[in-house]
C-alpha positions in Angstrom: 1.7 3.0 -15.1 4.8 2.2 -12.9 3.0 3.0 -9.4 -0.5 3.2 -9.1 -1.7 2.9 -5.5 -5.2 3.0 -6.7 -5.1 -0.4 -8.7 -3.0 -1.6 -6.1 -5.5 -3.4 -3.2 -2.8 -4.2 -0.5 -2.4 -0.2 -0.4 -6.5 0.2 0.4 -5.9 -2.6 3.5 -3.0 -0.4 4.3 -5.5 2.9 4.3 -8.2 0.7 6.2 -5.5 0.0 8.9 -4.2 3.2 9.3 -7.4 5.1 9.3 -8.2 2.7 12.4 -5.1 3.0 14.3 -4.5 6.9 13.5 -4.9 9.3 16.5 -4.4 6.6 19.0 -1.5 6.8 21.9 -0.9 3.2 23.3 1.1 2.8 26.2 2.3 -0.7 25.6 3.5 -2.9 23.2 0.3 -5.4 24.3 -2.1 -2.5 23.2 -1.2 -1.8 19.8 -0.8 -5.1 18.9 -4.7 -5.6 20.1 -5.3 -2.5 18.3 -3.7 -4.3 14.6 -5.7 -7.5 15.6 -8.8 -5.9 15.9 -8.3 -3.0 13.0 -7.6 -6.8 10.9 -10.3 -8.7 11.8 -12.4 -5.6 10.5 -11.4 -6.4 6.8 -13.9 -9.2 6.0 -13.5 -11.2 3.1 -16.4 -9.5 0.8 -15.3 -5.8 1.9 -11.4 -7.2 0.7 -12.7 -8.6 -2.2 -14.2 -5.3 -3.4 -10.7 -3.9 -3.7 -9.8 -5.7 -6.2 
């Protein structure tokens, strides 16, 4: 197929990080980056792994 998203497993880290960041109002540029680090370091290496 010439796009599948679901055989694709950058586009599940994708849905992982925006499920985690949706909803949220930050009111710096210090925040949301915390926000992404933390939202990140939630995708372990066996839960990646699983994607594929």
């Amino acid at each position: 197929p010439s796009y599948s998203p679901e055989l694709n497993p950058v586009e599940e880290c994708w849905r992982q990080l925006q499920a985690a960041l949706s909803n949220r109002f930050f009111d710096s540029l210090d925040e949301l980056t915390t926000a992404i680090d933390t939202a990140l370091e939630q995708l372990s290496v066996p839960k990646v792994s699983n994607y594929f």
